[in-house]
C-alpha positions in Angstrom: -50.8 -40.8 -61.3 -53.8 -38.5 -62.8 -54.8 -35.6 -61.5 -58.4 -37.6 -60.6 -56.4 -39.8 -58.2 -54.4 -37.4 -56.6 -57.7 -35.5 -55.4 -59.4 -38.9 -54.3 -56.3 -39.6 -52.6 -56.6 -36.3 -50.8 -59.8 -36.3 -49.8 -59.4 -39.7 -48.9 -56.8 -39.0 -46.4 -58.5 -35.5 -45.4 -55.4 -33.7 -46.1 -57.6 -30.8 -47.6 -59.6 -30.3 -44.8 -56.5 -30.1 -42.5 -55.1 -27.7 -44.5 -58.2 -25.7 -45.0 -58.7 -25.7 -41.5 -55.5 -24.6 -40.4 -56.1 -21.3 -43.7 -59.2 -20.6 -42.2 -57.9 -20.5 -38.5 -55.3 -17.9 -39.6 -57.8 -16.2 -41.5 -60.5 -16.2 -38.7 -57.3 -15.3 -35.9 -56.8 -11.8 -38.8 -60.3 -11.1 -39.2 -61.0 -11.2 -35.1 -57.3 -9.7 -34.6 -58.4 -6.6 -36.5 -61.9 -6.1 -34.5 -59.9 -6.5 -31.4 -57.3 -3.7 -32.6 -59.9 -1.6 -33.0 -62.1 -2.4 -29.8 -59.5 -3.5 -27.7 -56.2 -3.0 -28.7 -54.7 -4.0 -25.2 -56.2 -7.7 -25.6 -53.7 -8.0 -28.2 -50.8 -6.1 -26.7 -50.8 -7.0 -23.3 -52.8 -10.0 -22.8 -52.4 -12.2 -25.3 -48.5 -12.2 -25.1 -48.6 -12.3 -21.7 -50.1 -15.6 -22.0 -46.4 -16.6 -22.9 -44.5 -13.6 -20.8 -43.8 -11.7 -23.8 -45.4 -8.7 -22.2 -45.6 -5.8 -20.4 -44.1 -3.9 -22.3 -47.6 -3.7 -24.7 -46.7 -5.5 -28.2 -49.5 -5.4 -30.2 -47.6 -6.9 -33.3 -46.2 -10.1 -31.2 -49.7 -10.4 -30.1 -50.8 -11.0 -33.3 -48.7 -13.5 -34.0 -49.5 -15.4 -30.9 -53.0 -15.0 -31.8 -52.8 -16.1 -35.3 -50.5 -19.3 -34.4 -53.4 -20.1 -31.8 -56.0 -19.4 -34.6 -54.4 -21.9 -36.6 -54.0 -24.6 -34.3 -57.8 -23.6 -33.3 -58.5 -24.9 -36.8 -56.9 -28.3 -36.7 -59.2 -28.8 -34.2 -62.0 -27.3 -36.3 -61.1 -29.5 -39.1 -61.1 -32.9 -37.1 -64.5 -31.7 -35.5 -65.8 -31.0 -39.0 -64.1 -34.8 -40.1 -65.4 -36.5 -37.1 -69.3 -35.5 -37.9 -68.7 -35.7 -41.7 -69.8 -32.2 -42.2 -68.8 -31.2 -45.4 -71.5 -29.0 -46.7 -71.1 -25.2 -47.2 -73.8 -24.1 -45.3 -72.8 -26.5 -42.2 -69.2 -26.1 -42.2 -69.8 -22.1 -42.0 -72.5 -23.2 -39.0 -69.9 -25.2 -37.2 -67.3 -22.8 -37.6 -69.8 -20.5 -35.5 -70.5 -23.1 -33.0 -66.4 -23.5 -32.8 -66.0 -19.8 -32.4 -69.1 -19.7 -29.3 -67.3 -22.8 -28.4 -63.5 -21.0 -27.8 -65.3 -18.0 -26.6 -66.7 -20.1 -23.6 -63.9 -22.4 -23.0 -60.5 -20.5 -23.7 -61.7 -16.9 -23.5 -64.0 -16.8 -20.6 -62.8 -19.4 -18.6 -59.0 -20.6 -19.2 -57.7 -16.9 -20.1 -58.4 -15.7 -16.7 -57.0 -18.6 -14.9 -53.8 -18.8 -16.8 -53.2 -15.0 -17.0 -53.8 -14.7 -13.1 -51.2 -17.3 -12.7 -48.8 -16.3 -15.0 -49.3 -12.4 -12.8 -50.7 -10.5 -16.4 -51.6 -6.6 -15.6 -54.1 -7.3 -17.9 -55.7 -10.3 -15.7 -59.4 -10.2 -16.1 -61.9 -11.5 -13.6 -63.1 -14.7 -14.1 -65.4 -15.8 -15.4 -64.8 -13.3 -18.1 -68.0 -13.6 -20.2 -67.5 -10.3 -22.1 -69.5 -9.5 -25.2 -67.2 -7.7 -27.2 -64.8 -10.9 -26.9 -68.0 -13.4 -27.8 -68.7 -11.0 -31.3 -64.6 -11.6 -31.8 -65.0 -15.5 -31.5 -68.0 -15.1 -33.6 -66.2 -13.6 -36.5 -63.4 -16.0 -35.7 -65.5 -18.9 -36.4 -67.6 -17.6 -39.1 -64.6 -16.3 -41.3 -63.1 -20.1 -40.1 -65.8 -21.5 -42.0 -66.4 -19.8 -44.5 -62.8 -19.7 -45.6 -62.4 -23.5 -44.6 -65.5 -24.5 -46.9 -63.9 -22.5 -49.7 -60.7 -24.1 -49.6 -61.5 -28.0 -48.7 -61.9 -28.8 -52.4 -59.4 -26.3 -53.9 -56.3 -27.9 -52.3 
């Protein structure tokens, strides 16, 4: 088989844009890991892996892997919403990645967060809703680098 059909038979099936979604997610979950380190560092070591009752004690580092694995699987999702509208353009694949990032900001951050991290008795419980800014610039930079990275990548595997 030529290398010509193998491609067509990848985009065909939308393999590439799975994948490059699922790159991009881990590579928006890093990029908004590291602004939460530095902003927040107890979003990351408490709360997020208390999500799962991996913490108290703070663990920033298992954080960070919870985070990344829910980055990824943020970008399958990203990657059939980008299939579904047939976006497939730079410049609007790096725009829905933004709207994707708003998107989680308001639905898992703001609203499901609290709930479940009240239920599962997190110290790091926040009030809901929890509409905070600094976490909405994190879901930002989630979703642009999600984009970005995801445009990049759709043709190149």
């Amino acid at each position: 088989m030529s290398t010509e059909n193998v491609d067509a038979q990848r985009t065909a099936t939308g393999t590439a844009d799975w994948k490059a979604g699922v790159l991009g997610g881990i590579a928006g979950a890093l990029a908004m890991g590291v602004l939460v380190l530095v902003m927040n560092d107890a979003t990351l070591a408490v709360a997020i892996p208390s999500l799962y009752g991996l913490a108290p004690p703070p663990n920033p580092g298992l954080g960070m892997v919870v985070h990344v694995s829910h980055g990824a699987v943020l970008g399958l999702g990203f990657a059939a919403l980008a299939q579904a509208l047939d976006v497939r353009e730079t410049n609007r694949l790096v725009g829905l990645g933004l709207g994707w990032g708003v998107l989680t900001w308001v639905g898992l951050a703001a609203l499901v967060m609290p709930v479940w991290l009240s239920v599962v008795g997190s110290p790091a419980s926040p009030p809901f809703p929890n509409f905070a800014p600094p976490s909405l610039l994190w879901h930002a930079v989630y979703g642009l680098v999600l984009g970005v990275v995801a445009a990049a990548l759709r043709t190149r595997l």
